[in-house]
C-alpha positions as semicolon CSV with decimal commas, in nm:
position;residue;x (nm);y (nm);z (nm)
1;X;14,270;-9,500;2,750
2;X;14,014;-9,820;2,817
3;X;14,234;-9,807;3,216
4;X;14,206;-9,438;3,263
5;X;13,813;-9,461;3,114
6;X;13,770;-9,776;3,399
7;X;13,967;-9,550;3,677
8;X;13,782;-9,263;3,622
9;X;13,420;-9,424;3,588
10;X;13,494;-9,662;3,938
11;X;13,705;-9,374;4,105
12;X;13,865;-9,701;4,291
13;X;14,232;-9,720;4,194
14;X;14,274;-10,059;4,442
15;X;14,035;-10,266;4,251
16;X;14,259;-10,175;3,913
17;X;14,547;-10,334;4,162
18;X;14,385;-10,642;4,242
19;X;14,353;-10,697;3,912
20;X;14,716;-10,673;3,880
21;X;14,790;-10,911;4,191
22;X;14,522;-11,143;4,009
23;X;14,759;-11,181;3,685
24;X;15,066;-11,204;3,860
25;X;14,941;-11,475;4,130
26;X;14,841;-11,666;3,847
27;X;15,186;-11,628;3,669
28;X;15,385;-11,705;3,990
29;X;15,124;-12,040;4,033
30;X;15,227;-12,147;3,719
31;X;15,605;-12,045;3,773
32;X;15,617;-12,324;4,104
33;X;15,420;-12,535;3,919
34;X;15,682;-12,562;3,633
35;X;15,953;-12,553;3,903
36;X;15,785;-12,922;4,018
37;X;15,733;-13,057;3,691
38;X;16,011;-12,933;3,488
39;X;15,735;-12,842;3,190
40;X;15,728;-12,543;3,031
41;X;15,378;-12,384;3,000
42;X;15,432;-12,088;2,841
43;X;15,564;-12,323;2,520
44;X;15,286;-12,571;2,576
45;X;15,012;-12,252;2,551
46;X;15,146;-12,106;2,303
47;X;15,283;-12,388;2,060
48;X;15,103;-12,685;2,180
49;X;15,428;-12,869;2,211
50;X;15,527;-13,031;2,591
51;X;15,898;-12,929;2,608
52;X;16,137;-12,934;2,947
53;X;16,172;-12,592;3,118
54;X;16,517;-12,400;3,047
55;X;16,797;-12,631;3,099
56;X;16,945;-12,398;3,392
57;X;16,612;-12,463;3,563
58;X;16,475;-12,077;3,511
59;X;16,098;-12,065;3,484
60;X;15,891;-11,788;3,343
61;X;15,565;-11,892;3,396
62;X;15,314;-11,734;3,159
63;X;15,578;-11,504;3,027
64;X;15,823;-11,498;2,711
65;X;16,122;-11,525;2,957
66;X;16,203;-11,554;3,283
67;X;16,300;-11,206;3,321
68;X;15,986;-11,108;3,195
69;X;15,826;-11,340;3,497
70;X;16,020;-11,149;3,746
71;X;15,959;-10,782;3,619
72;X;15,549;-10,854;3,648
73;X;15,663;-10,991;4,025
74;X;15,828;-10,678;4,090
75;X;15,549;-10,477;4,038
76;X;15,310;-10,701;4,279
77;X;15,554;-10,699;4,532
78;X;15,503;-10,288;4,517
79;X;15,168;-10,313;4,499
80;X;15,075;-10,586;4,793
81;X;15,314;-10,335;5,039
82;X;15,093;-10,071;4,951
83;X;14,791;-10,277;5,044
84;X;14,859;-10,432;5,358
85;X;14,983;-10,066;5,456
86;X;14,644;-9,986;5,441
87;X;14,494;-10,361;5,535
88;X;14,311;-10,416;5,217
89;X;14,219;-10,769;5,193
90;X;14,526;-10,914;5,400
91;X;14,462;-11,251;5,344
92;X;14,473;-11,219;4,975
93;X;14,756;-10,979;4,908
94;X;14,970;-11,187;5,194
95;X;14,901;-11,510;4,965
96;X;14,983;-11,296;4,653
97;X;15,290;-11,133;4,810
98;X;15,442;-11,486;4,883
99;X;15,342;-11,631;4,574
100;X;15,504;-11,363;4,376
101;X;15,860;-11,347;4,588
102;X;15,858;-11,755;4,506
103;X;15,819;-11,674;4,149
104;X;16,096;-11,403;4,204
105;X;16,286;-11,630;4,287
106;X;16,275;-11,908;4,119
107;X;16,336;-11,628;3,759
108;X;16,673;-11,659;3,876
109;X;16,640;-11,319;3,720
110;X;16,912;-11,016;3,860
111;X;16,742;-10,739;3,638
112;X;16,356;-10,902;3,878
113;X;16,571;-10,838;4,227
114;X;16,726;-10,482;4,056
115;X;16,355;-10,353;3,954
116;X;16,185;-10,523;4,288
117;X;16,448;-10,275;4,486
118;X;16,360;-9,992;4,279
119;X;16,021;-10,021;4,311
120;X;16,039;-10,074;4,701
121;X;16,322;-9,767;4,727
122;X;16,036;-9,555;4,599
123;X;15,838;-9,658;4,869
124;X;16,075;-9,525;5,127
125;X;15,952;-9,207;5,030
126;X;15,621;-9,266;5,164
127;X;15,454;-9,244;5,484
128;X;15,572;-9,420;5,814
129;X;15,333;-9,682;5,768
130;X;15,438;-9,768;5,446
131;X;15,784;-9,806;5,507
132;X;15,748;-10,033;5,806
133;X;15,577;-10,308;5,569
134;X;15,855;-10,234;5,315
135;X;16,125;-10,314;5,611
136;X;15,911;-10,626;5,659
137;X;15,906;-10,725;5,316
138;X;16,281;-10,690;5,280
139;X;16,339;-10,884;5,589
140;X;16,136;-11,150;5,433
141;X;16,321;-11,153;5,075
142;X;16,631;-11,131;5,291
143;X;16,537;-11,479;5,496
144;X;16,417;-11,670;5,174
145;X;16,749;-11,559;4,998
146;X;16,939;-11,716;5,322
147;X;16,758;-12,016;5,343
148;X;16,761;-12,029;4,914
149;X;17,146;-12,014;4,927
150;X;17,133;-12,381;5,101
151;X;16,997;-12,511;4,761
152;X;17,074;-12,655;4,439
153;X;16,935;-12,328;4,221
154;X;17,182;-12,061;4,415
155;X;17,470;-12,135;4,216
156;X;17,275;-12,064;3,920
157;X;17,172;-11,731;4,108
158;X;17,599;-11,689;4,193
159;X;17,669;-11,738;3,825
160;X;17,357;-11,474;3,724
161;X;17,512;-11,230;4,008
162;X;17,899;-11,256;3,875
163;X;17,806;-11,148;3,514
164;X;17,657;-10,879;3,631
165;X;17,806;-10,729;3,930
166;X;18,134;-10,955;3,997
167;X;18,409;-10,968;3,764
168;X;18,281;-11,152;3,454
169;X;18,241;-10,933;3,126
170;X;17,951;-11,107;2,944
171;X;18,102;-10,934;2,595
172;X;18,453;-10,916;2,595
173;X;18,753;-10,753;2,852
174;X;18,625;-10,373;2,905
175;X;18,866;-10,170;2,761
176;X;18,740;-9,822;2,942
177;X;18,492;-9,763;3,254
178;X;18,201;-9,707;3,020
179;X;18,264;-10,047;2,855
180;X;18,342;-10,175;3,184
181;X;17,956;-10,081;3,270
182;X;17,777;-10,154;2,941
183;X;17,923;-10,483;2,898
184;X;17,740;-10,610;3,201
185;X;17,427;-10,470;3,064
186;X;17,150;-10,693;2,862
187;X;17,306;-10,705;2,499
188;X;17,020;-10,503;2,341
189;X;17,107;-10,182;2,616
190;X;17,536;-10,269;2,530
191;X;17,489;-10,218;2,177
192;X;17,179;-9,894;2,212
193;X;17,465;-9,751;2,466
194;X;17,809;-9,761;2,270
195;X;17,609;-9,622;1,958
196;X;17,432;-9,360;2,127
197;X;17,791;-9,274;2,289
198;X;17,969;-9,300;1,913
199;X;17,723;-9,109;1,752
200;X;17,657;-8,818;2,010
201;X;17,396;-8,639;1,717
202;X;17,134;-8,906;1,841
203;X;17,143;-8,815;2,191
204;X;16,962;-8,520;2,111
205;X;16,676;-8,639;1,816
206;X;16,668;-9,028;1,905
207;X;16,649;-9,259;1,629
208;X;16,287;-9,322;1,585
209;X;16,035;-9,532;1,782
210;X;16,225;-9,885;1,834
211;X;16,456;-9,840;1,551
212;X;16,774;-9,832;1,765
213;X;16,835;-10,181;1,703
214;X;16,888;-10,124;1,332
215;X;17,181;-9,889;1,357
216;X;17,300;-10,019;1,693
217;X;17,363;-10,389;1,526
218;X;17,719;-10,303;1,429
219;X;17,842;-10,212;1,754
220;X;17,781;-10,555;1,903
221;X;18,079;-10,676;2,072
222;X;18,191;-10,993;1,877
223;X;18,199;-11,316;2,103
224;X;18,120;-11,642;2,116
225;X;17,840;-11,504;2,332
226;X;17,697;-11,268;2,053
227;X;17,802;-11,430;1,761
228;X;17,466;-11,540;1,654
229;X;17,271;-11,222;1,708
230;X;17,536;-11,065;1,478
231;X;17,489;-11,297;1,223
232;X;17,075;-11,230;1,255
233;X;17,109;-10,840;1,378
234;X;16,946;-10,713;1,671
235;X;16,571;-10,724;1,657
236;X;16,497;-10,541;1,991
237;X;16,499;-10,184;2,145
238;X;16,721;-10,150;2,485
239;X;16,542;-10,286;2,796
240;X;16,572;-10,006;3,096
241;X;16,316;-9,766;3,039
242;X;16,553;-9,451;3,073
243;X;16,751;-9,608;2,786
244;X;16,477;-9,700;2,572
245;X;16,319;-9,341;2,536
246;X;16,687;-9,148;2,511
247;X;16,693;-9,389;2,247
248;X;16,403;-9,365;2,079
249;X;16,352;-8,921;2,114
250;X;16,704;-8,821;2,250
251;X;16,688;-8,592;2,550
252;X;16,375;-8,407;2,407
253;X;16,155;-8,782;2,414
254;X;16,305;-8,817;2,766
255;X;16,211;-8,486;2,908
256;X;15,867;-8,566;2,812
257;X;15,825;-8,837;2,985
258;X;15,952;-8,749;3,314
259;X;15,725;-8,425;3,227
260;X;15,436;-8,700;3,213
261;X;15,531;-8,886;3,527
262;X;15,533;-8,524;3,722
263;X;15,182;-8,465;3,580
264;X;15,045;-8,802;3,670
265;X;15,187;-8,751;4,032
266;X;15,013;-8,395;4,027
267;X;14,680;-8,540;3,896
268;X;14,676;-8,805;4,171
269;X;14,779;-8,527;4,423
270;X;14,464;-8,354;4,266
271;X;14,234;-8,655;4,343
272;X;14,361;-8,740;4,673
273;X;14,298;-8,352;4,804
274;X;13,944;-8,348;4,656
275;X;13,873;-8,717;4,750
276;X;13,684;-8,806;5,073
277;X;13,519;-9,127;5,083
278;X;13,818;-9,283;4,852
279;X;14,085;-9,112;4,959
280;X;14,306;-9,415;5,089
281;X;14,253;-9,590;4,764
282;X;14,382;-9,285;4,560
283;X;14,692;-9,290;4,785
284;X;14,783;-9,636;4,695
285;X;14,685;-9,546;4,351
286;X;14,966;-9,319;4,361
287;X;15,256;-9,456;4,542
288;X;15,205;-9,776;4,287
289;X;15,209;-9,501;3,998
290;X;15,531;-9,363;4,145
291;X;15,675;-9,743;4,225
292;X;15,631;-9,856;3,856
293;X;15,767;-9,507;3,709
294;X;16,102;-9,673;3,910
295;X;16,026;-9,987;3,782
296;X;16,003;-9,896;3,424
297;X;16,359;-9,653;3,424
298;X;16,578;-9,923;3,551
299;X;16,507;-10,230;3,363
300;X;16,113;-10,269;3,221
301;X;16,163;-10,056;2,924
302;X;15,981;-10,278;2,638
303;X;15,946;-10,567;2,840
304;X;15,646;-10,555;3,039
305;X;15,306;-10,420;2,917
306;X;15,264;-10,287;3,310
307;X;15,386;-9,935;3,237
308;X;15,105;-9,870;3,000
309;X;14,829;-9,995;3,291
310;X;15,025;-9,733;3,511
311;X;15,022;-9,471;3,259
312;X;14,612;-9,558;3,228
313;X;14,590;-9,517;3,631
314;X;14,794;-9,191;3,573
315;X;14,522;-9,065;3,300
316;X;14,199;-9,190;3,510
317;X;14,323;-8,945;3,770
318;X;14,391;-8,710;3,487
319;X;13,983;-8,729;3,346
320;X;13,879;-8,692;3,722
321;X;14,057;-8,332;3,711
322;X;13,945;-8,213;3,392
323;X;13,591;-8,285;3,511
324;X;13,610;-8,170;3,811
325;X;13,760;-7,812;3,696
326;X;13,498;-7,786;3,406
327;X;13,228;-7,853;3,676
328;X;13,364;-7,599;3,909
329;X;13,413;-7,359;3,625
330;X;13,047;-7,354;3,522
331;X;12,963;-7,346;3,889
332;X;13,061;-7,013;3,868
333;X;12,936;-6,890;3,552
């Protein structure tokens, strides 16, 4: 509520998104930074210990993981299109949007690139202007990927690739299709999946607010990949948003919130219309809105606190209707 209080009080969604690009060009500067120096500074923050960065050369930056690095990119490379689309501060978001597609890429993170495309597909549904920047952000992942495929750290992106898209089963040889699909998954989504599948009841009442993991534990596949999360049980609710809230309210908890992303989009519609002065801003406001909704379904879930900043942008827009309604109401009386 403290973002949708902010929103509604500045009535400036962009300055709520430069915020964003703020944390995530700091994140990315520290993600090339460990790149050079091969020190992890997320461990030496947070324990006060100077250890190596991960031995496949991965950084994360300021985040728990490297995957956790790339889903905060994703989300600024959504945002900066949406910016220069409408030539707020170009020298800034530029700097931001190359800083953050280094970070990207350095992640060596598949779910980063799977989110980043979601979040730019959304985009396609927006005006011309929006696309065309989108096109030109795609040709320039496109030429650092060609030019990154010369170096040392692709084969570490080949390997990432093959467990998830080539033939390598990260759990075990896939008996059926579905297993064929879930085994490529993260291991906290495998094991939500093949008990939500072997215990259909849960489909339709969830299992509770992150409690998946309890149940879910004993339908890890057992390999020398797994073996240790077995022995310790999985401690962590599936990753992909659409996933997480089947999981945690069945179809009921998952009609809600697509329900709440339909609102948000028809509060910001509200704005925009009724918006004069601000009107641009609200628009980006929006289509960032709609590109982290994307975001969040394929492979956010718990990961990222972004979703809940969205959500805030969502409710700012939200405030700005009720007031304006109530004011109209007793306009009339």
């Amino acid at each position: 509520m403290f973002v949708a209080q902010q929103v509604a009080k500045a009535r400036r969604p962009d300055r709520f998104l430069n915020v964003v690009l703020l944390t995530t060009l700091l994140t990315s500067t520290v993600a090339v930074l460990e790149r050079v120096t091969g020190v992890s500074f997320y461990v030496l923050f947070t324990s006060g210990v100077l250890e190596p960065t991960y031995h496949n050369l991965r950084v994360r930056g300021l985040n728990f993981e490297p995957r956790g690095l790339a889903l905060s990119e994703a989300h600024a490379v959504v945002i900066c299109v949406l910016l220069l689309s409408v030539r707020k501060r170009v020298r800034f978001v530029l700097a931001t949007l190359v800083a953050n597609l280094a970070g990207l890429f350095l992640s060596g993170s598949t779910s980063g690139l799977i989110t980043t495309a979601a979040g730019l597909g959304t985009m396609s549904l927006a005006r011309q202007r929006v696309r065309r920047y989108m096109l030109w952000t795609l040709l320039a992942i496109g030429l650092a990927a060609a030019v990154a495929a010369q170096s040392s750290f692709a084969s570490t992106w080949q390997n990432l690739l093959m467990e998830r898209l080539g033939t390598t089963v990260r759990h075990g040889g896939a008996e059926t299709w579905f297993e064929n699909i879930v085994y490529r998954m993260e291991v906290f989504d495998t094991v939500a999946a093949l008990f939500l599948v072997a215990n259909p009841v849960y489909l339709f009442v969830g299992t509770g607010p992150a409690l998946i993991s309890l149940p879910a534990t004993a339908y890890l596949p057992l390999t020398v990949y797994s073996q240790d999360l077995a022995m310790a049980g999985i401690n962590s609710p599936p990753t992909m948003g659409w996933l997480l809230e089947l999981a945690n309210g069945g179809f009921v908890g998952f009609f809600f919130w697509v329900a709440f992303v339909i609102s948000g989009r028809r509060s910001l519609d509200f704005v925009i219309r009724h918006s004069s002065a601000e009107r641009q801003s609200w628009i980006v406001g929006k289509w960032a809105f709609l590109g982290a909704s994307a975001i969040y379904v394929v492979a956010a879930g718990f990961l990222t606190s972004c979703w809940a900043l969205f959500m805030g942008l969502a409710l700012g827009a939200e405030l700005l209707r009720q007031r304006w309604v109530i004011l109209n109401v007793r306009g009339h009386v």
